[in-house]
C-alpha positions as CSV (number, residue, x, y, z in Angstrom):
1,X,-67.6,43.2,69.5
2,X,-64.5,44.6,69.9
3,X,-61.1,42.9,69.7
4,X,-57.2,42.9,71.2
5,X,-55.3,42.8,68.2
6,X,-51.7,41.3,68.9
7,X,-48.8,43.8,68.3
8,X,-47.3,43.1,65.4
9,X,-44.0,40.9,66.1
10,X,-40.6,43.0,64.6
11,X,-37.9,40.6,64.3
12,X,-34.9,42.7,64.7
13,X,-31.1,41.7,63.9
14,X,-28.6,43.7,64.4
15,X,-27.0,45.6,61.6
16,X,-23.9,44.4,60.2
17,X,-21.9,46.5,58.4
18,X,-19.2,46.0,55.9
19,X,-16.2,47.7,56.0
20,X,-13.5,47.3,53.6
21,X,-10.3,46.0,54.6
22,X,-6.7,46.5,53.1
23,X,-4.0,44.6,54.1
24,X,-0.2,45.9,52.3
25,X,2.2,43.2,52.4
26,X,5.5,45.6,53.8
27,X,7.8,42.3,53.6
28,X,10.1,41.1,56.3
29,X,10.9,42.1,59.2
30,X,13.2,41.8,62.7
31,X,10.2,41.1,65.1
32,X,11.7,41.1,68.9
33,X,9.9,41.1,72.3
34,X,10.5,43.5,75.0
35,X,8.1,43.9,78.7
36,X,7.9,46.6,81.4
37,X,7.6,43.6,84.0
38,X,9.6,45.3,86.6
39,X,7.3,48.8,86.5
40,X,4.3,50.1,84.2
41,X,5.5,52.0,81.5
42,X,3.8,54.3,78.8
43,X,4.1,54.6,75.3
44,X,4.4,57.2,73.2
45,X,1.0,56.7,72.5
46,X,0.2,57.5,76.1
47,X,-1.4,54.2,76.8
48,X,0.3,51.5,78.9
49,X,2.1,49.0,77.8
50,X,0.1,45.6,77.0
51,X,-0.3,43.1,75.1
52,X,-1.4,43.7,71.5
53,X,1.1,47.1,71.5
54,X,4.2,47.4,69.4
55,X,6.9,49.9,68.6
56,X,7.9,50.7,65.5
57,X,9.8,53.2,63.5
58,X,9.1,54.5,60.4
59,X,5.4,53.4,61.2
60,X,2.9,55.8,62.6
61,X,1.9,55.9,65.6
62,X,-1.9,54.1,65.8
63,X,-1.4,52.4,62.8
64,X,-2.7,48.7,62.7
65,X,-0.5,45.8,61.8
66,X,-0.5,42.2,60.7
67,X,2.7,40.1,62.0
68,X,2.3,37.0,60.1
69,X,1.9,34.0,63.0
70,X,1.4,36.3,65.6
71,X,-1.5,38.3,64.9
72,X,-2.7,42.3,64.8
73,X,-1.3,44.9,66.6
74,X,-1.4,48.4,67.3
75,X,1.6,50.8,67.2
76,X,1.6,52.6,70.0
77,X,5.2,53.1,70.7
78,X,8.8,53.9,69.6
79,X,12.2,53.1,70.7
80,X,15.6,52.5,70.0
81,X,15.1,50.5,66.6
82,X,16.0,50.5,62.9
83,X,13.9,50.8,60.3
84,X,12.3,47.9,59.7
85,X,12.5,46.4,63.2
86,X,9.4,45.7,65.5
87,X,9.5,45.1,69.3
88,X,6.8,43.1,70.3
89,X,5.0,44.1,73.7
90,X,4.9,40.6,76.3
91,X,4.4,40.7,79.8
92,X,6.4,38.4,81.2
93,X,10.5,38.8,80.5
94,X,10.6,34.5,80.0
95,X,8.2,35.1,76.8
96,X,10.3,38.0,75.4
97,X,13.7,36.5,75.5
98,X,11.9,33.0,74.5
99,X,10.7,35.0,71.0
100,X,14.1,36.3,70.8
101,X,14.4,37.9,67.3
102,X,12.3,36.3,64.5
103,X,12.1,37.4,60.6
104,X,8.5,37.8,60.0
105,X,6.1,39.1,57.3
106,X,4.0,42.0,58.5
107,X,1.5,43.9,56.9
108,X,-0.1,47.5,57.1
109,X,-3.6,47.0,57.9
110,X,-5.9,49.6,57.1
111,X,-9.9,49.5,57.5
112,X,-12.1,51.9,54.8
113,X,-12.6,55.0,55.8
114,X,-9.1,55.2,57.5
């Protein structure tokens, strides 16, 4: 007689891929916080304003960043600063002015194939 064979069972997982990761320690820096909680602004980067953005100068624009104790970041905009000076993006005023200005570590992050 003839039989049904069973379709073969595929176990799939999803591919995971490895890509290498550099993180260049850049030393300190003047970390500050500034918002646009008044009306939306626009970066240079042409995005708006939110958390996870930063402006920098003397950093490019799109480059990733480490602030040590804070987390990664994205530079997306520029302003008024010194070398070596960061403004933080935060959305409400009371958390910008509560950061102040802080000494922190940061480091260039860059992912392979950057």
């Amino acid at each position: 007689g003839s039989y049904l064979a069973s379709p073969p069972v595929v176990h799939t997982e999803p591919a995971v891929i490895q890509v290498a990761e550099t993180r260049e320690d850049l030393g300190d820096w003047d970390v500050s916080g500034y918002t646009c909680e008044d009306a939306p602004c626009h970066t240079a980067l042409g995005v708006r304003a939110e958390v996870g953005i930063v402006a920098a100068t003397g950093l490019p624009i799109g480059q990733w960043i480490e602030i040590d104790g804070l987390g990664r970041f994205v530079v997306a905009d520029r302003g008024p600063l010194t070398n070596r000076q960061i403004d933080v993006f935060f959305e409400r005023r009371e958390a910008a002015l509560g950061w102040g200005r802080q000494m922190r570590r940061v480091y260039l992050v860059t992912k392979g194939g950057d």
